[in-house]
N, C-alpha and C positions, 0 to 999 in steps of 0.2 A: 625535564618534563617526561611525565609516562605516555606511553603508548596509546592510542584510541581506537577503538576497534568498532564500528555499528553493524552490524549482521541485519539486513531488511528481508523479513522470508512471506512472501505474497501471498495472496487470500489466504491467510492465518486464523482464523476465527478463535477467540479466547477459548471456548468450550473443548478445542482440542489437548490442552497445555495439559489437564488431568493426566492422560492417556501416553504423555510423551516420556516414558521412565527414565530414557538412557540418558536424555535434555536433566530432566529433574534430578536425576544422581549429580552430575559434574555440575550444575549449578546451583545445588542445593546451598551456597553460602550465598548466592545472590540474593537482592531483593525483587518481588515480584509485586507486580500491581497491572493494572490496566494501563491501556494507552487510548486515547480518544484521536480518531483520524480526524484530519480536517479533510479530507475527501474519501469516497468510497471507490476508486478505480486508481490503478497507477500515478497517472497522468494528471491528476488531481493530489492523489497524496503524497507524491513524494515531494513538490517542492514545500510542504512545512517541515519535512527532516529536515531537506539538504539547505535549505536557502532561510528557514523559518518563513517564510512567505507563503502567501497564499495564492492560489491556480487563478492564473491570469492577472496579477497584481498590477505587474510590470506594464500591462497593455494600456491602464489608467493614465492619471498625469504624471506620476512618478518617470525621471529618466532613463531610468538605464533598468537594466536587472539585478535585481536585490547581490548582493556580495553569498557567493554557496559557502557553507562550510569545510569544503577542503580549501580553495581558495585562502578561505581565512587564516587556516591552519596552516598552510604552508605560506604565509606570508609573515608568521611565526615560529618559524622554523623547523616546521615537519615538513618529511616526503612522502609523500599520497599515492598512494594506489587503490582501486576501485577493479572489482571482478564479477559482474554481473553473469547471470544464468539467462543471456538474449530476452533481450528487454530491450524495446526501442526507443522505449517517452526517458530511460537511464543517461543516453548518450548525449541529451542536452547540458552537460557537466564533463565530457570528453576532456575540452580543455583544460580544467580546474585542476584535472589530476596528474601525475607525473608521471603513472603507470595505469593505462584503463583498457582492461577487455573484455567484452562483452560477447561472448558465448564465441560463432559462428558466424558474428558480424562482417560484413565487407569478403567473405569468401561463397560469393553467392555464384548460380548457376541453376536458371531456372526449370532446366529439365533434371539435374541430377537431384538437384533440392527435392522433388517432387517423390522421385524413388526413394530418398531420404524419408520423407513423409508415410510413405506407405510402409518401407520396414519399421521404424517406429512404431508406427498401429500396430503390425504385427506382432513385435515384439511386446509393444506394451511399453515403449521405453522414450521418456522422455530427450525432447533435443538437443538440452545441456544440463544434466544432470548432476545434482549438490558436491558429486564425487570428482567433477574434473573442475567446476569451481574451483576447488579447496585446492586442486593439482595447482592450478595458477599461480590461486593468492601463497601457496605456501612457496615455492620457488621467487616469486617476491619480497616476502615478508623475510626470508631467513636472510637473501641476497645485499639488504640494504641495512645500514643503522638507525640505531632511535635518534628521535622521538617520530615511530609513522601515525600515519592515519590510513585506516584501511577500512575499505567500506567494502563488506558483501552484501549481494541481493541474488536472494538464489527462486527459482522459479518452478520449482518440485511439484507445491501445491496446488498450482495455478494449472486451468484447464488449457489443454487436454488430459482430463483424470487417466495419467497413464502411471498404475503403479508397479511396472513389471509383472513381467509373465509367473512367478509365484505368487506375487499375492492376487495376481487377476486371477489364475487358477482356485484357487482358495476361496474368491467370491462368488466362481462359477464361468468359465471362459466364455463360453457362448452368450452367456448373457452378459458378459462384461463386451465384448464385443459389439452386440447387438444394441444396450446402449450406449456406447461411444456413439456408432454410428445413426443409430436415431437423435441423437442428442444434436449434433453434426449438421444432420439434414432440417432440423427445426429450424439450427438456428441461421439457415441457410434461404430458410423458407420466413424468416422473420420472425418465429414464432418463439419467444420468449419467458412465455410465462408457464407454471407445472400444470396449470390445467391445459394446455398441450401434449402432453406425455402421460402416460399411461402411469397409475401408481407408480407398478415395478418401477419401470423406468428410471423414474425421480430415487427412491431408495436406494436401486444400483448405483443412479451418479454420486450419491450421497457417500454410500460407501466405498466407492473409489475415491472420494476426494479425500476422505479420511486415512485410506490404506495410503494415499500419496502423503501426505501428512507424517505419515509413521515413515515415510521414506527419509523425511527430513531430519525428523526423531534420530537415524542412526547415522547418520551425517556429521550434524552438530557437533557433538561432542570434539569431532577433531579438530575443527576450528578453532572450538575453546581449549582445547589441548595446546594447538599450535602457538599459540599467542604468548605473550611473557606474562608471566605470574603477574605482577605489576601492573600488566592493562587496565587503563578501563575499557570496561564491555557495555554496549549497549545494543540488546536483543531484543526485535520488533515484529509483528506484520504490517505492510505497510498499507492496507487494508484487511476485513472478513473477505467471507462469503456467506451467498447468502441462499437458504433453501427454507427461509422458514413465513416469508411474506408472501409466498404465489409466483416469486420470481428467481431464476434462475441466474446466475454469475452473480455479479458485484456491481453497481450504479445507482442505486436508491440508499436513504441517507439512516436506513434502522441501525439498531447496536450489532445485531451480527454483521455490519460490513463496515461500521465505524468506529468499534470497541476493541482494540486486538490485544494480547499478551505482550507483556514490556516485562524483560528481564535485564538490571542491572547488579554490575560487580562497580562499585565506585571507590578507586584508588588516588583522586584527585582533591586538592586543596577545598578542606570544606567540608561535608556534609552534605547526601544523600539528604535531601527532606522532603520528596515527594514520597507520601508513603499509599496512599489508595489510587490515585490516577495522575498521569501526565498525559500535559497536548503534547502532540507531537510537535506542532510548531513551538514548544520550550526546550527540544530538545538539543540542539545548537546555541544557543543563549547558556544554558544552563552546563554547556562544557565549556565555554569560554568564561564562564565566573567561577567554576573550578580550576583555571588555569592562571586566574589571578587577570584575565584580561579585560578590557573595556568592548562592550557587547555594541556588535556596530547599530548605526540607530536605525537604518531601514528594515532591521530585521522586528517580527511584529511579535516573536514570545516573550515570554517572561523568564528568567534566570532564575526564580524563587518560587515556589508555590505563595499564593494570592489567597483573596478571599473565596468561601466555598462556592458561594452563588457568580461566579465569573462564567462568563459566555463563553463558549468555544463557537466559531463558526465553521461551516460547511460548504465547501460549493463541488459540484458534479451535473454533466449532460451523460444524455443517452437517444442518440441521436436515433437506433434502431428502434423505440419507442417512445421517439419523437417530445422528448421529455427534459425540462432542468427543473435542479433541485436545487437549493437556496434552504441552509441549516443553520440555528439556535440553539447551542447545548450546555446547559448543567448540570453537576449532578446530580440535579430532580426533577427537568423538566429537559423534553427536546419538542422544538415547533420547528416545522415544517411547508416549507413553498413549493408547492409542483406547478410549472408554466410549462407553457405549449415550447415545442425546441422551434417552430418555426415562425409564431405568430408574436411569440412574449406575452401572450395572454395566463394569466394566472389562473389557476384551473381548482388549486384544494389548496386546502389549509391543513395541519393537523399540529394535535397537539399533547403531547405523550406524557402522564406522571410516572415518571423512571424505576420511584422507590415503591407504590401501589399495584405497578402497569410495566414490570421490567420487559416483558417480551412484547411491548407495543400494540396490544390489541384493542384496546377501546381508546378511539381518538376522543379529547376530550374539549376538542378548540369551539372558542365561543371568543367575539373582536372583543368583550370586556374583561377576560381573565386576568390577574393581575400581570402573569407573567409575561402576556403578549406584548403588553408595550415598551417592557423592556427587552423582546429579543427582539423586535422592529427596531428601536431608538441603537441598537446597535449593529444592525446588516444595514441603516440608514447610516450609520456614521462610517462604517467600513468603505461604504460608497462614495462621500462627502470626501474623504483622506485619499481616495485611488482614482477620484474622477469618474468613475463608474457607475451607471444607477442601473438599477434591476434590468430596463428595455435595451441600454448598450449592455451588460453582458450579456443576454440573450438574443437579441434579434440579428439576426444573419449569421449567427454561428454556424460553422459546417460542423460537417460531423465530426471533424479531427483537427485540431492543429498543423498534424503534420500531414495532411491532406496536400498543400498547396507545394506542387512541384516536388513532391514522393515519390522517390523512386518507385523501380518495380521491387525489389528485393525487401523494401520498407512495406509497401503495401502488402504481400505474401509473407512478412513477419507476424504483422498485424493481423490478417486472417486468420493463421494458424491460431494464436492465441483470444479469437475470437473478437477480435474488435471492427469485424469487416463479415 
């Protein structure tokens, strides 16, 4: 059995991949397509990679938690490792793996942390950066035999736009500075949206998120270096970002936060046959019928590309603007639920023609459209299978799962990265 290798790189938004050369030289015999998230924040999208399941599945009638894909894999006879760039919502898969570390986790110390935090800023320098990742996974990966499974998720892109003191220079220090820090204090102050911020502002964060981007650009490559010829590879974001709807981060369910870049090298039994887009939740299903295996049944992708008009679903909250999102997506149409995060009252509708209306701007939902009663008859039947209907996953949600009885070091992870 070959090697497998999934690299998850955070708020990735497809429109970067153009831009990324040194990615595009050593990958250039991969195949590229899009990826459709089944959530638009972490915590949401990662469990269709890792588990094919969907955010909060388990909570339904279903027993247990869906079976993860390293689990699986090593119950197949691989050894797992897993090397995250500190990421909290990651470590709910600790177990699964036979070697897992996560940045700076569990060496906390809430006053040095904090000095930690302010060199940083000054520096410009992220808190686990794509370069000591790769320190980890490779003293791993060289340490053990095949067949592994090695899961990176590295966290470069993902705010705090810190992309070192050269390229912050290069964008203008002071004002790379000035919006960090305004950015910081908005979203401090609850205030979310770009008409909060001043143009500049907005532009600055923009182009820092992208110089952080290009940080990963020059990373990658050794990864892929690292790895045996042989591998299969599969390279993701595990979300966008989003700066083109009025809103800042990542939580609303448009194609900049749910469409990311999907690079694969496929060295497994079979045939590569997704060729224009993969859900992410097929992408577990779809290395286990490459490995000749039987796809366990809890898991909810599909191992093959389907017919064109198949539904992707969506689900994400955002507790800071008081809001959940409930999504319908094909490749020609995405509808759209926005309810109250505190009441479950249903608040908008929307409804986007993808191939007329790519960048989302004229909603076009009307209750008779042909498409709507098939993307209802399927967020209704997702519900009917999990025990879940619209008013239980929404009412009395907190703002976080891992809210209840969180540490301190978990909640001050959390902040940093913006989700507090």
């Amino acid at each position: 059995m070959e090697d497998i290798v999934l690299i998850t790189n955070d708020s990735w938004r497809r429109d970067t991949l153009e831009r990324m050369a040194n990615l595009n030289h050593v990958a250039e015999s991969f195949n590229t397509l899009d990826a459709v998230c089944q959530g638009a924040s972490t915590k949401s999208a990662l469990p269709p990679i890792i588990s094919s399941s969907y955010w909060k599945e388990n909570e339904g009638t279903r027993a247990k938690e869906p079976t993860s894909l390293p689990a699986f894999l090593a119950d197949n006879g691989y050894s797992t490792g897993a090397f995250i760039g500190t990421n909290p919502f990651a470590s709910q898969w600790k177990d699964d793996f036979d070697a897992f570390w996560n940045g700076g986790s569990g060496n906390y110390n809430k006053y040095t942390r904090k000095v930690s935090r302010g060199i940083d800023l000054a520096l410009l320098r992220k808190e686990t950066p794509a370069k000591e990742v790769y320190k980890h996974a490779k003293k791993w990966y060289n340490s053990c035999s095949g067949p592994r499974f090695m899961w990176i998720h590295l966290m470069d892109s993902h705010e705090p736009y810190y992309p070192g003191l050269q390229r912050g220079m290069s964008n203008g220090l002071i004002k790379t500075y000035k919006s960090l820090l305004e950015n910081r204090t908005k979203f401090d102050e609850g205030k979310f949206f770009t008409d909060s911020f001043s143009p500049d502002v907005v532009d600055q964060l923009e182009r820092l998120y992208r110089e952080c981007v290009q940080n990963v650009d020059d990373v990658l490559p050794l990864f892929l270096e690292l790895v045996d010829d042989r591998a299969t590879v599969i390279l993701t974001g595990d979300h966008g970002e989003e700066f083109d709807h009025g809103y800042m981060k990542h939580q609303r369910l448009y194609d900049e936060c749910v469409v990311v870049p999907c690079l694969v090298r496929w060295t497994l039994d079979g045939t590569f046959d997704f060729n224009k887009e993969i859900f992410h939740i097929d992408i577990a299903p779809t290395l286990a019928r490459g490995l000749g295996l039987q796809v366990p049944d809890e898991w909810q992708g599909r191992s093959e590309p389907q017919e064109v008009d198949r539904i992707s679903l969506m689900f994400n909250a955002d507790h800071r603007i008081n809001r959940w999102f409930i999504g319908a997506r094909t490749q020609k149409y995405k509808y759209i639920e926005t309810f109250d995060h505190s009441t479950g009252e249903q608040l908008n509708s929307e409804l986007y023609d993808l191939e007329r209306d790519p960048i989302e701007d004229n909603n076009i939902f009307t209750s008779d459209h042909p498409y709507i009663e098939a993307a209802q008859q399927r967020i209704n039947e997702y519900f009917e299978e999990t025990g879940h209907s619209r008013s239980s996953l929404i009412e009395g949600q907190q703002p976080s799962d891992l809210n209840e009885g969180a540490s301190e070091e978990l909640e001050e992870q959390l902040a940093h990265l913006g989700y507090r």
